[in-house]
KOLDREN-151427 format. One record per residue (C-alpha): residue number from 1; residue in three letters; x, y, z. Coordinates in pm, 1 decimal. Layout:
<atoms>
@k = NUM | r = ALA | px = X | py = Y | pz = Z;
...
</atoms>
This chain:
<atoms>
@k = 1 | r = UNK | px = 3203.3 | py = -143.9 | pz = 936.3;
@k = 2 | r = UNK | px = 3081.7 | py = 58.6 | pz = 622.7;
@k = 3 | r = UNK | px = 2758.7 | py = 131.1 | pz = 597.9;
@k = 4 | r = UNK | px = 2691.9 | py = -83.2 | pz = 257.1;
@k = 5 | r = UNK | px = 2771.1 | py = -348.5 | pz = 451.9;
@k = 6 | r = UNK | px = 2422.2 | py = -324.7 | pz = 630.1;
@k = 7 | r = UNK | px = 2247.9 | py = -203.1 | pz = 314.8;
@k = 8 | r = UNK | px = 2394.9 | py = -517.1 | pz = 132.1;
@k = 9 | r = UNK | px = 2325.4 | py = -754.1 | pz = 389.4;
@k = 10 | r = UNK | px = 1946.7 | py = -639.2 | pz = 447.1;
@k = 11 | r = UNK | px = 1885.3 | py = -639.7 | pz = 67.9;
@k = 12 | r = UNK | px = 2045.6 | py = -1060.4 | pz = 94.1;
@k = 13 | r = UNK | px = 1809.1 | py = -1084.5 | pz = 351.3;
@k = 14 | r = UNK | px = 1498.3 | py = -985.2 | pz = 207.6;
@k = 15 | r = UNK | px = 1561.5 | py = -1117.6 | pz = -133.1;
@k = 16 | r = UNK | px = 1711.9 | py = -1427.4 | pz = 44.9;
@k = 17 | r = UNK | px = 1941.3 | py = -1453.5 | pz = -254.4;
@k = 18 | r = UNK | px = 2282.7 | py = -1341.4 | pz = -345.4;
@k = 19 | r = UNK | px = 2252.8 | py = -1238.7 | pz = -739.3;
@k = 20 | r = UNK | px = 1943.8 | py = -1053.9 | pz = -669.2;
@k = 21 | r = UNK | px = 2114.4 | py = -886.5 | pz = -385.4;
@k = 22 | r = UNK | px = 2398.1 | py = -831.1 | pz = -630.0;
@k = 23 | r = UNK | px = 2129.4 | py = -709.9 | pz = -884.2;
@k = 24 | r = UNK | px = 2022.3 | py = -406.4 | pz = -639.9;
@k = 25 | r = UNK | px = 2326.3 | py = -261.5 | pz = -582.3;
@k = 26 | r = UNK | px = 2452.5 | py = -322.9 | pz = -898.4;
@k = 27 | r = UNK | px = 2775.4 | py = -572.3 | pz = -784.4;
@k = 28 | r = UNK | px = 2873.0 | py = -902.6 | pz = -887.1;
@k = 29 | r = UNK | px = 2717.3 | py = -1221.0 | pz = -702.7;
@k = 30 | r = UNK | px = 3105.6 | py = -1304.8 | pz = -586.8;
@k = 31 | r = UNK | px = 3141.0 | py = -921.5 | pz = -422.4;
@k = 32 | r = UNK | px = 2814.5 | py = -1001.5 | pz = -226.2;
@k = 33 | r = UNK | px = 2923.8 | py = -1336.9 | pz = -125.1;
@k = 34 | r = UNK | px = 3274.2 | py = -1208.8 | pz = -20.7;
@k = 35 | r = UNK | px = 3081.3 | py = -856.7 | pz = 146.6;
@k = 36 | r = UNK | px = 2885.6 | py = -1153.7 | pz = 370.3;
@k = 37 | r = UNK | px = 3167.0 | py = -1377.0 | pz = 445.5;
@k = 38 | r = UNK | px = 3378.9 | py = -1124.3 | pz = 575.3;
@k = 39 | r = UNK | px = 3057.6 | py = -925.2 | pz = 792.5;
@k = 40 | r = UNK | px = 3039.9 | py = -1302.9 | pz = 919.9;
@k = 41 | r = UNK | px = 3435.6 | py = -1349.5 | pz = 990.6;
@k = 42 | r = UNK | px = 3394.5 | py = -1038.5 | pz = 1183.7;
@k = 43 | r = UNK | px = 3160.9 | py = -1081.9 | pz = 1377.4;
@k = 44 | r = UNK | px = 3263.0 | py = -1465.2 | pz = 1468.2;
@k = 45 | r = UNK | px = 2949.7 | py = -1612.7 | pz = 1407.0;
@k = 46 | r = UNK | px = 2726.8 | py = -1716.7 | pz = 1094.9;
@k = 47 | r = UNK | px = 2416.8 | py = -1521.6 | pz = 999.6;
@k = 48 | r = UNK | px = 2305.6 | py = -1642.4 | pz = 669.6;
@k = 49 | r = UNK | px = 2225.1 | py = -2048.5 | pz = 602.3;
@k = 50 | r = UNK | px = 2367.2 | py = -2118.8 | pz = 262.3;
@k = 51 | r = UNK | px = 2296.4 | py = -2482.4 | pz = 267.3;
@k = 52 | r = UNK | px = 1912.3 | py = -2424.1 | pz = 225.7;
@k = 53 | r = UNK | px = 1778.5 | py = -2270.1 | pz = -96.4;
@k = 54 | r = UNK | px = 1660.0 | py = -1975.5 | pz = -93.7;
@k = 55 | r = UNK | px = 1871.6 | py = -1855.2 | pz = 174.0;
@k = 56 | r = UNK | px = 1748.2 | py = -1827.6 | pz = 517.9;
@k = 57 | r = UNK | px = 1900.8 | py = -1626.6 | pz = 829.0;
@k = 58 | r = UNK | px = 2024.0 | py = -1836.4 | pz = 1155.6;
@k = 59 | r = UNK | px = 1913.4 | py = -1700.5 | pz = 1447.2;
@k = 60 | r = UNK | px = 2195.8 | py = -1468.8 | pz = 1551.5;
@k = 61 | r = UNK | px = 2131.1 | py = -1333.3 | pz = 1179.8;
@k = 62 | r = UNK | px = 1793.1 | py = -1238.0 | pz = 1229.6;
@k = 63 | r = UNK | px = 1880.0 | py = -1070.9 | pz = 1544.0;
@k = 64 | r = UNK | px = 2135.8 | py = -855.0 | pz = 1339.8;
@k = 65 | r = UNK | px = 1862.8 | py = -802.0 | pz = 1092.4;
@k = 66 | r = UNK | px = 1675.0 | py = -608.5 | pz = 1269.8;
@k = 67 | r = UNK | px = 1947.2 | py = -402.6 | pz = 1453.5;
@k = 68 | r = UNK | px = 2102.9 | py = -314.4 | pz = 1066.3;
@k = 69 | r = UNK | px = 1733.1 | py = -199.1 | pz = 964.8;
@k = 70 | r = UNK | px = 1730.5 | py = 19.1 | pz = 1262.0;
@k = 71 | r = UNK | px = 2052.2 | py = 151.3 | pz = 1255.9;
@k = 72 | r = UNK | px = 1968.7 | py = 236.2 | pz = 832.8;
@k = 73 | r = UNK | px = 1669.4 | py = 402.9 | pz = 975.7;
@k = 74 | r = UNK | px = 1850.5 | py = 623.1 | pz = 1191.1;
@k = 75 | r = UNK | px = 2103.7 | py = 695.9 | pz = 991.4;
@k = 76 | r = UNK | px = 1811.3 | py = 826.6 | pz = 700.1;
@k = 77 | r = UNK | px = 1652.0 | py = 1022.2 | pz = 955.5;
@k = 78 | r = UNK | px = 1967.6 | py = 1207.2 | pz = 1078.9;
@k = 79 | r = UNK | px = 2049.8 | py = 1233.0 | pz = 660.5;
@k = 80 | r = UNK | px = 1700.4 | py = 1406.7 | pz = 598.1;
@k = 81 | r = UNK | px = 1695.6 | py = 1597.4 | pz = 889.6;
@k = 82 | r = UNK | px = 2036.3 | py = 1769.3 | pz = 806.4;
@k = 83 | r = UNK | px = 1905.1 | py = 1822.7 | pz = 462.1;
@k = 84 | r = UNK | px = 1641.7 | py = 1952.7 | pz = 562.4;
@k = 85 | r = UNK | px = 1777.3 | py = 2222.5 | pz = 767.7;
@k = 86 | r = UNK | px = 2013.0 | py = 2292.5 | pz = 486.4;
@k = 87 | r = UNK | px = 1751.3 | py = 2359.9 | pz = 179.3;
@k = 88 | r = UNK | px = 1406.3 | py = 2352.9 | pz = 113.1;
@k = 89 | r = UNK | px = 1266.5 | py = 2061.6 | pz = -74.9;
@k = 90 | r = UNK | px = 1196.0 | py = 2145.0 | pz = -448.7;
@k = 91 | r = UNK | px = 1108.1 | py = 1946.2 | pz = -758.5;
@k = 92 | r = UNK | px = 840.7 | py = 1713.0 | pz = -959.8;
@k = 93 | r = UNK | px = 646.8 | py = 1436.9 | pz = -708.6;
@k = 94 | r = UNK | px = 389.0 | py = 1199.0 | pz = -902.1;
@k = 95 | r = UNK | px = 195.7 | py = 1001.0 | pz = -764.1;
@k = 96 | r = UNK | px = -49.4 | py = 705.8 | pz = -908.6;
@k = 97 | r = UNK | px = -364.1 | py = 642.2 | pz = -713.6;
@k = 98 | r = UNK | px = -666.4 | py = 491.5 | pz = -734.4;
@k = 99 | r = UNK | px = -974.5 | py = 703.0 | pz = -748.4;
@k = 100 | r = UNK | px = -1127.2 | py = 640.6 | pz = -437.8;
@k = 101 | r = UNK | px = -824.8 | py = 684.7 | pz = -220.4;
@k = 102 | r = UNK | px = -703.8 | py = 988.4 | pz = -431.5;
@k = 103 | r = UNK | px = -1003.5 | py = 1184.1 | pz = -452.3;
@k = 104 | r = UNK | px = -1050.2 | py = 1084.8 | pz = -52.4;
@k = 105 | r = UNK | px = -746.6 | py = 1119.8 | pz = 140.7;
@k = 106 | r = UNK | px = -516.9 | py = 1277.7 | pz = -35.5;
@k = 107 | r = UNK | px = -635.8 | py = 1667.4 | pz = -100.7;
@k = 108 | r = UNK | px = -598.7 | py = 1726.7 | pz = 255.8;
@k = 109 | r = UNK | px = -251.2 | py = 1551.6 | pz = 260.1;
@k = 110 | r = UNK | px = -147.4 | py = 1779.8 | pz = -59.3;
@k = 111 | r = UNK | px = -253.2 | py = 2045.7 | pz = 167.4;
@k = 112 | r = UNK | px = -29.1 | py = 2054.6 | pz = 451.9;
@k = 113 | r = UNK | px = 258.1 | py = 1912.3 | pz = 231.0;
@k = 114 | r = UNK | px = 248.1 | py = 2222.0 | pz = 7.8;
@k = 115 | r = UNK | px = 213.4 | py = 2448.8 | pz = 348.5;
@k = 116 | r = UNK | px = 555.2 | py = 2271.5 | pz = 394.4;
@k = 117 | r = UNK | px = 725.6 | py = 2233.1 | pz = 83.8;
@k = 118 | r = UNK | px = 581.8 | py = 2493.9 | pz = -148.4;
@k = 119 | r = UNK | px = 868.9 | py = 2423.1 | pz = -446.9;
@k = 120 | r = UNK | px = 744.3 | py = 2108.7 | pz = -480.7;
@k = 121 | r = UNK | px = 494.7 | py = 2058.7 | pz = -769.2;
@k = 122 | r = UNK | px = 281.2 | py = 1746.2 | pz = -663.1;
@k = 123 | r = UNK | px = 95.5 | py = 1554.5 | pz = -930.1;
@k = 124 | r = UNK | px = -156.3 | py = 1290.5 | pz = -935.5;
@k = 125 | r = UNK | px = -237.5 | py = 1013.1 | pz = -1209.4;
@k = 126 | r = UNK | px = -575.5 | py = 823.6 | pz = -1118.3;
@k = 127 | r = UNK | px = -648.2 | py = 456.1 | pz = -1225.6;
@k = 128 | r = UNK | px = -786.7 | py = 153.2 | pz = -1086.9;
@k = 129 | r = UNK | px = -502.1 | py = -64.6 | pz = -857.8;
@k = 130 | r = UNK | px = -355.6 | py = -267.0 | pz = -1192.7;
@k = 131 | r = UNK | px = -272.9 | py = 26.0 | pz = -1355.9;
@k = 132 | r = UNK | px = -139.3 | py = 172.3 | pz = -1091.0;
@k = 133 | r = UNK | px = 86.3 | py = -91.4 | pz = -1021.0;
@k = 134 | r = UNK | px = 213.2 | py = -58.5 | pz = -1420.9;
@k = 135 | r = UNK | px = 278.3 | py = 318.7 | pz = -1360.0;
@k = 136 | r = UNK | px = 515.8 | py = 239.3 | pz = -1016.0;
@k = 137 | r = UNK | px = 666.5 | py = -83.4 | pz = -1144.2;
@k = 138 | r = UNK | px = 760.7 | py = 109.8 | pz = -1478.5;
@k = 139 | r = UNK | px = 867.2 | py = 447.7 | pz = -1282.6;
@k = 140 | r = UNK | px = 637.0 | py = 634.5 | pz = -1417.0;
@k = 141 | r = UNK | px = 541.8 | py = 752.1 | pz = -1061.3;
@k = 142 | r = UNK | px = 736.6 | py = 810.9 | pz = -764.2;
@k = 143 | r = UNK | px = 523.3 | py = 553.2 | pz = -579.8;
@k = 144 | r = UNK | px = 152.9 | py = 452.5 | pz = -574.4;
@k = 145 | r = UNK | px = -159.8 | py = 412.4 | pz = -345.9;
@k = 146 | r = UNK | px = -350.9 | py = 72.4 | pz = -418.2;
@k = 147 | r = UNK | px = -631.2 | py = -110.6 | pz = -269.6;
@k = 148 | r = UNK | px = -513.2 | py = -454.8 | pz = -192.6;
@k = 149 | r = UNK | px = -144.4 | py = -395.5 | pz = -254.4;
@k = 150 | r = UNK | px = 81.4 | py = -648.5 | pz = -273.3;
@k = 151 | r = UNK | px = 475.3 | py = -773.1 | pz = -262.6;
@k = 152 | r = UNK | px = 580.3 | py = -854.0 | pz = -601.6;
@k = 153 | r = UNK | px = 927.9 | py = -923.1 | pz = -671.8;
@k = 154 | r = UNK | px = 962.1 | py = -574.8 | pz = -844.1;
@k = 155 | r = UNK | px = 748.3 | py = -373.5 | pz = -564.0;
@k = 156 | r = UNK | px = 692.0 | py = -354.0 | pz = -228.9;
@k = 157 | r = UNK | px = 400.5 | py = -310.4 | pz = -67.9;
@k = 158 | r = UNK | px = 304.9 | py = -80.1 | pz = 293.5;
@k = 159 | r = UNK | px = 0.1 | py = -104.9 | pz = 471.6;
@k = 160 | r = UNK | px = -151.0 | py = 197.0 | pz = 509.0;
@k = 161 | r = UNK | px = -546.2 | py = 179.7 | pz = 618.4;
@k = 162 | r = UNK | px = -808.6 | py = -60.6 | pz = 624.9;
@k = 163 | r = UNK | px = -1134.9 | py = 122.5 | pz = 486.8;
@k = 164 | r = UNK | px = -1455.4 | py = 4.6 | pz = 563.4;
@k = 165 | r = UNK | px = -1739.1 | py = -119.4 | pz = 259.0;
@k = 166 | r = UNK | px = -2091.4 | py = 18.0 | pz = 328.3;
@k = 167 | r = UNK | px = -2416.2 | py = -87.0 | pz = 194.9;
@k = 168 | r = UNK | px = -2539.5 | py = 298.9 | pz = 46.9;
@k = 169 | r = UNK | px = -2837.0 | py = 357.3 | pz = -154.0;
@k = 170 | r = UNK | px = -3029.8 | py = 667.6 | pz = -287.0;
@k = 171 | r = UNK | px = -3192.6 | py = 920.4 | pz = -60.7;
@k = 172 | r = UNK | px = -3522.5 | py = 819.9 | pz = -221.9;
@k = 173 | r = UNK | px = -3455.9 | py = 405.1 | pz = -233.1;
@k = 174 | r = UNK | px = -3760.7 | py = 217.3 | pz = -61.7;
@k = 175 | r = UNK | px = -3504.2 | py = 99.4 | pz = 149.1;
@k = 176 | r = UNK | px = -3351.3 | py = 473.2 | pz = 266.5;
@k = 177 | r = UNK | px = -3559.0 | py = 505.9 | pz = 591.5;
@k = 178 | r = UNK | px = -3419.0 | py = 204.8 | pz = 748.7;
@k = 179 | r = UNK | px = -3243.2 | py = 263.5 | pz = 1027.2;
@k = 180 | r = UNK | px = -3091.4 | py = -111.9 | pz = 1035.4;
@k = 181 | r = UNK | px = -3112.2 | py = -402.2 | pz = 710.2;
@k = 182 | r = UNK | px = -3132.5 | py = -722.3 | pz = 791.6;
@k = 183 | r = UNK | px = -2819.1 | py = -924.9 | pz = 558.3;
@k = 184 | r = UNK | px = -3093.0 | py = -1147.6 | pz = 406.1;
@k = 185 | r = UNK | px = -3284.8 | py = -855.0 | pz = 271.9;
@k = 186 | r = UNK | px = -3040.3 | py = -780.5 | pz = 13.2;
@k = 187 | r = UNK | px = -3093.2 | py = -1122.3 | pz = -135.8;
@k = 188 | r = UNK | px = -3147.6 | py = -1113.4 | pz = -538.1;
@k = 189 | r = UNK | px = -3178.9 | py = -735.7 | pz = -493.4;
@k = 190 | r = UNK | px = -3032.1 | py = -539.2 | pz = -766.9;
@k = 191 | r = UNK | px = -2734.5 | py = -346.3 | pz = -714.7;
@k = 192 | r = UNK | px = -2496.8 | py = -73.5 | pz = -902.5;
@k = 193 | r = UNK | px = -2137.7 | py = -264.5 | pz = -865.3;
@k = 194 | r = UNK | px = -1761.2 | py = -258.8 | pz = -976.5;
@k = 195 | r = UNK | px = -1662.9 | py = -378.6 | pz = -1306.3;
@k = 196 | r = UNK | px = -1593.0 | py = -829.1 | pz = -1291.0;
@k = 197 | r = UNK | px = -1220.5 | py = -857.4 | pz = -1293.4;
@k = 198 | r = UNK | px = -1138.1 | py = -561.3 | pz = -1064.2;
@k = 199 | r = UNK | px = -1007.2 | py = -724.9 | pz = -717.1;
@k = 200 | r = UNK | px = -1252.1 | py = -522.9 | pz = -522.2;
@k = 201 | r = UNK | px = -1540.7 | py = -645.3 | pz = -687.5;
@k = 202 | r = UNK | px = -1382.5 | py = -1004.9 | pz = -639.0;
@k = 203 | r = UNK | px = -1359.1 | py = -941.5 | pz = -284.4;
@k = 204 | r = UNK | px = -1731.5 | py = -829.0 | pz = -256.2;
@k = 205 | r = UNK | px = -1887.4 | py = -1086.0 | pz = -420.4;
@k = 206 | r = UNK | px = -1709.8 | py = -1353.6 | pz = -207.2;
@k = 207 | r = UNK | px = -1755.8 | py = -1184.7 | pz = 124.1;
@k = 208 | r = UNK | px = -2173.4 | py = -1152.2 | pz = 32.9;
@k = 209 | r = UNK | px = -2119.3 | py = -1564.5 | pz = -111.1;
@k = 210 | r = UNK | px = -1945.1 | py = -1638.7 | pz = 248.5;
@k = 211 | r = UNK | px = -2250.0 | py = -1485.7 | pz = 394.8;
@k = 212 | r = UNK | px = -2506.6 | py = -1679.3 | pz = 154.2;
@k = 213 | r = UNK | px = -2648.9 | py = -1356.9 | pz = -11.3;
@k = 214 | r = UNK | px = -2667.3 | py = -1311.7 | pz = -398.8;
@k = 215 | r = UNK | px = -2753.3 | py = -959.2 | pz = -543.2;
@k = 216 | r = UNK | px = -2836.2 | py = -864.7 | pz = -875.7;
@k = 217 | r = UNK | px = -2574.8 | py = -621.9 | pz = -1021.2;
@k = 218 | r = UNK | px = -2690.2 | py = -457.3 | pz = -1325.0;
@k = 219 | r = UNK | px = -2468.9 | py = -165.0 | pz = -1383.3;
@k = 220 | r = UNK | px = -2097.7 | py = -209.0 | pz = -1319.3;
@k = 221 | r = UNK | px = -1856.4 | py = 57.1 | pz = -1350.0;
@k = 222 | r = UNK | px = -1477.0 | py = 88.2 | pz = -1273.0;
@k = 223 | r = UNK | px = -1468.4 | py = 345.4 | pz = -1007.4;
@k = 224 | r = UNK | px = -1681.6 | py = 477.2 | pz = -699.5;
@k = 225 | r = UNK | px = -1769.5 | py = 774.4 | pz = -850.3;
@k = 226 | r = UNK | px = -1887.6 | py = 707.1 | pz = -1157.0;
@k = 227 | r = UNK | px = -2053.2 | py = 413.0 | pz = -948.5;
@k = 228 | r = UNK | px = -2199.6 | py = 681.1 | pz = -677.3;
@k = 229 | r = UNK | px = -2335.1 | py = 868.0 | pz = -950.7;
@k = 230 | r = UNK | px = -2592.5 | py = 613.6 | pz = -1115.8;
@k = 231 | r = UNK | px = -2704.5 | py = 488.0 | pz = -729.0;
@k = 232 | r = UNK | px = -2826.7 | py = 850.3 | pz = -715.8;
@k = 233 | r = UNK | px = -2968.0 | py = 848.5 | pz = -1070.5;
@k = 234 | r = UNK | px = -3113.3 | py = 559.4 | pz = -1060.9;
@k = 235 | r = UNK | px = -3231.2 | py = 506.8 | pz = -700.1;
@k = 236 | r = UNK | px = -3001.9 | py = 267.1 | pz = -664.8;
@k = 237 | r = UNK | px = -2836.2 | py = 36.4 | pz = -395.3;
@k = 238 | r = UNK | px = -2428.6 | py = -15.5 | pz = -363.2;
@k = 239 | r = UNK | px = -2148.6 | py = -170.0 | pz = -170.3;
@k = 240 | r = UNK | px = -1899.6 | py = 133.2 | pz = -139.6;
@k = 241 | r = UNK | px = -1605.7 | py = 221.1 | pz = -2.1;
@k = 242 | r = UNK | px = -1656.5 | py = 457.1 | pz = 344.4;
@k = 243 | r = UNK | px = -1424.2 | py = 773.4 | pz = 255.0;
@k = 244 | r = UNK | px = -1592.8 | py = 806.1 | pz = -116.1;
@k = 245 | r = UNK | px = -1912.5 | py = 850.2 | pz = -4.9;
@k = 246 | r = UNK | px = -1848.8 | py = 1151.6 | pz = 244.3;
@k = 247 | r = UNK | px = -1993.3 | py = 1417.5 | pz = 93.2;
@k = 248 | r = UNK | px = -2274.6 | py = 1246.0 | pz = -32.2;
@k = 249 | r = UNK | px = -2364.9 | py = 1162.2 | pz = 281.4;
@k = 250 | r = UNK | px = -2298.3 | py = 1448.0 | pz = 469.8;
@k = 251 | r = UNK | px = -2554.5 | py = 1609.5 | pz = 190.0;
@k = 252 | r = UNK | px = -2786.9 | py = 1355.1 | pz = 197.3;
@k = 253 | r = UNK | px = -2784.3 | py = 1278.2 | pz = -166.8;
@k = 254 | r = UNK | px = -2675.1 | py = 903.9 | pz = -46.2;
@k = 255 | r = UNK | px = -2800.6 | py = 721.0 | pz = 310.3;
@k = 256 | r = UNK | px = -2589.9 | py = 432.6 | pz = 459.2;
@k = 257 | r = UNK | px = -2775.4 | py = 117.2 | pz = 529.6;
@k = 258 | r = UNK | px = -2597.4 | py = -6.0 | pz = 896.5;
@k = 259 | r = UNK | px = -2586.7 | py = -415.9 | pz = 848.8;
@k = 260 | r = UNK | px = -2434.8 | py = -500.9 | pz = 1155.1;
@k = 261 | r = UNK | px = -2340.9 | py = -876.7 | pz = 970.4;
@k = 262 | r = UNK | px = -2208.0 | py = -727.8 | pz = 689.8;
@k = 263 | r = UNK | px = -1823.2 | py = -652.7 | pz = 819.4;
@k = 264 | r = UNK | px = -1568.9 | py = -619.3 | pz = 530.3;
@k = 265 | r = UNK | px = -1284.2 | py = -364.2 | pz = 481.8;
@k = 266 | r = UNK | px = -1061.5 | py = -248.7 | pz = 165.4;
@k = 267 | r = UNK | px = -682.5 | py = -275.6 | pz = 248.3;
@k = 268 | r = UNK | px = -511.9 | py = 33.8 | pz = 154.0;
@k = 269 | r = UNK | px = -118.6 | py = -3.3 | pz = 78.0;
@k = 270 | r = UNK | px = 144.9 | py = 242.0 | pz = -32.3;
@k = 271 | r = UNK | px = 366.0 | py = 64.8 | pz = -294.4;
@k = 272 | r = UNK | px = 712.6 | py = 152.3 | pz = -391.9;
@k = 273 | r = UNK | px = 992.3 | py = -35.1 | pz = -626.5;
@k = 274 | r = UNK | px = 1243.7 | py = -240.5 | pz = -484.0;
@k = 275 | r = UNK | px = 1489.4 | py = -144.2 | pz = -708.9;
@k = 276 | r = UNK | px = 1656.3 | py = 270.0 | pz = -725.2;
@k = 277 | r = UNK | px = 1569.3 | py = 504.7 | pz = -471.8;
@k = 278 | r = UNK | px = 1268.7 | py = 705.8 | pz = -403.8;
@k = 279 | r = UNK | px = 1353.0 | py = 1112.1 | pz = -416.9;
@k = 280 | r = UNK | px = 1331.6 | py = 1293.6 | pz = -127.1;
@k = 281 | r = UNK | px = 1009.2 | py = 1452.7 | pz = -163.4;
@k = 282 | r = UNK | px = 859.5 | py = 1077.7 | pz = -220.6;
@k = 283 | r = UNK | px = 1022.5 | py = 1016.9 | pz = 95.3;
@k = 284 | r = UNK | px = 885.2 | py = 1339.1 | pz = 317.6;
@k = 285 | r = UNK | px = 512.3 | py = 1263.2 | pz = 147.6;
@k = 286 | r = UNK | px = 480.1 | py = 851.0 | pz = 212.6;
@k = 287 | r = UNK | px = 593.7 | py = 993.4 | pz = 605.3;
@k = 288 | r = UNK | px = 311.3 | py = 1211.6 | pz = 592.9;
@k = 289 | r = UNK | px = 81.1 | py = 973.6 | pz = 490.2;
@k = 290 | r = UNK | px = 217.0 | py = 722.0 | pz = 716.9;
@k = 291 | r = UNK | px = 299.2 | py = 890.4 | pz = 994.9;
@k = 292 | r = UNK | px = 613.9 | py = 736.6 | pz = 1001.5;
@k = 293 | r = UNK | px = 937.6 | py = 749.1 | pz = 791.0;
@k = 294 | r = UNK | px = 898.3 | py = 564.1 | pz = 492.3;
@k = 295 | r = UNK | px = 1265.9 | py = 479.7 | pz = 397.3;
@k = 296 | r = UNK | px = 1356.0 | py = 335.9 | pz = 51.7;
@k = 297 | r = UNK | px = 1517.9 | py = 5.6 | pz = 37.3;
@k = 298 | r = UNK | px = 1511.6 | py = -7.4 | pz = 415.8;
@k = 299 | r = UNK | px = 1142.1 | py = -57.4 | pz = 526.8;
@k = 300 | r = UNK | px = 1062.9 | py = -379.2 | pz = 476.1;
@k = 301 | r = UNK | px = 707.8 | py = -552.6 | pz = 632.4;
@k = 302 | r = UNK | px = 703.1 | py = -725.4 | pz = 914.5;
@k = 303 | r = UNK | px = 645.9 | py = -1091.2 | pz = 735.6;
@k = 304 | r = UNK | px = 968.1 | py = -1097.5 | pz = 642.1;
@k = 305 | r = UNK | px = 1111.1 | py = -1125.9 | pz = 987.5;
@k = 306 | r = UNK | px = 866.1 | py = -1322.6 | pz = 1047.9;
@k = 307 | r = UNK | px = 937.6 | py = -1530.7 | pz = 746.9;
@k = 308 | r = UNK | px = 1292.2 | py = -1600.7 | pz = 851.4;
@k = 309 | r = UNK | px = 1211.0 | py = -1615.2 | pz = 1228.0;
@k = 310 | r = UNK | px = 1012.9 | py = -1939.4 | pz = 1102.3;
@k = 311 | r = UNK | px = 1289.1 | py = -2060.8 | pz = 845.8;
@k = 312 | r = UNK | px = 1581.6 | py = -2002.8 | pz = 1107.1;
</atoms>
């Protein structure tokens, strides 16, 4: 059994199509078909349903799903681990981030990945999440960090952390001595925000509607620091996310306003294209961030099992 035969088959799987299986790894819809038919023949029993469209797995094929992923995982593990030991990493690594997350988490990561692999020259290109999902989906980055990432048909998307949203304000806000707010009293107060039509300030206003609350935003901007900036300017009041505001509130330029009924978090994914292959210092810096291998074209979320669990 060759080991395209897995890579093949998983990509049939999660695509649950043949010609955009075929598309991947650049072979003709009729090679795929015949690649499947004869996995099936020799194994003696059928893993793909072809009478449903799109495709779904039977239940012996999701079984052999998972053991291919697996035994791809391996298999990448063992290839970098040998490579490894045989050179030192070396190259060009860009990465597109949004703001928050790359001014946040990512210094520190650059850090010990440089301690590591000193040849490689690590960049980053800063945007909100849409235009970092251009940059990947385009290559112009190795991969990106986005809040609210998503699978597209082009990318796929990792979870990576779930950040919590805190209600800030100035050190010198009437409300800064507080040591716990009340949800109601930020009703029709007025509040520095994120630009209308960026997905996190979607997100904010209809977790404060949920709740009943309406604020008055009257500056919006389209990042946290430009947005942590005119809170402390203006003795302002802000829903931002947790890691951003670190220093500021280690200094005490910003105090957080604990709302125990105000719970919301920012989803924080790692996205990569589906298509080509991610180099191997893409590969050794999405582990570190993940603390697990992240392995192109192999790692694929746990919905889709799930999906064709369902289906099967």
């Amino acid at each position: 059994m060759q080991l395209r035969t897995f890579q093949i088959f998983c990509s049939v799987a999660e695509h649950r199509s043949f010609s955009r299986a075929a598309e991947e790894h650049s072979l003709t819809q009729s090679a795929v078909s015949q690649a499947m038919q004869h996995l099936e023949e020799s194994l003696g029993v059928q893993l793909i349903d072809r009478s449903q469209r799109p495709l779904v797995l039977t239940t012996p094929g999701v079984s052999y799903l998972r053991g291919a992923r697996d035994l791809l995982r391996r298999y990448e593990t063992l290839k970098g681990e040998i490579q490894s030991e045989d050179q030192n990493l070396r190259g060009n690594l860009t990465i597109g981030t949004v703001n928050s997350a790359g001014l946040s988490y990512l210094p520190k990561a650059m850090e010990e990945f440089s301690q590591k692999h000193p040849e490689v020259n690590v960049r980053l290109e800063f945007g909100p999440s849409e235009r970092v999902f251009e940059m990947t989906n385009f290559g112009r980055v190795d991969f990106g960090i986005v809040s609210f990432s998503k699978n597209t048909k082009s990318l796929r998307s990792i979870p990576w952390l779930n950040e919590p949203m805190r209600v800030v304000c100035s050190s010198d806000h009437p409300l800064a001595e507080r040591n716990e707010i009340g949800l109601s009293e930020l009703q029709g107060l007025e509040m520095v925000g994120f630009e209308r039509g960026l997905r996190l300030r979607t997100e904010i206003d209809k977790c404060l509607g949920l709740l009943g609350i309406s604020v008055d935003v009257t500056m919006e901007f389209d990042n946290a620091d430009s947005a942590i900036r005119a809170i402390q300017a203006n003795r302002g009041l802000g829903i931002l996310p947790e890691a951003a505001i670190d220093r500021e509130t280690a200094i005490g330029s910003l105090k957080v306003l604990p709302c125990s009924e105000f719970k919301m978090t920012r989803p924080v994914g790692i996205i990569i294209r589906r298509a080509g292959h991610l180099s191997q210092p893409a590969s050794e810096f999405g582990s570190l961030l993940l603390g697990r291998r992240l392995e192109d074209g192999v790692q694929v979320a746990e919905e889709i099992l799930s999906e064709t669990t369902n289906s099967a």
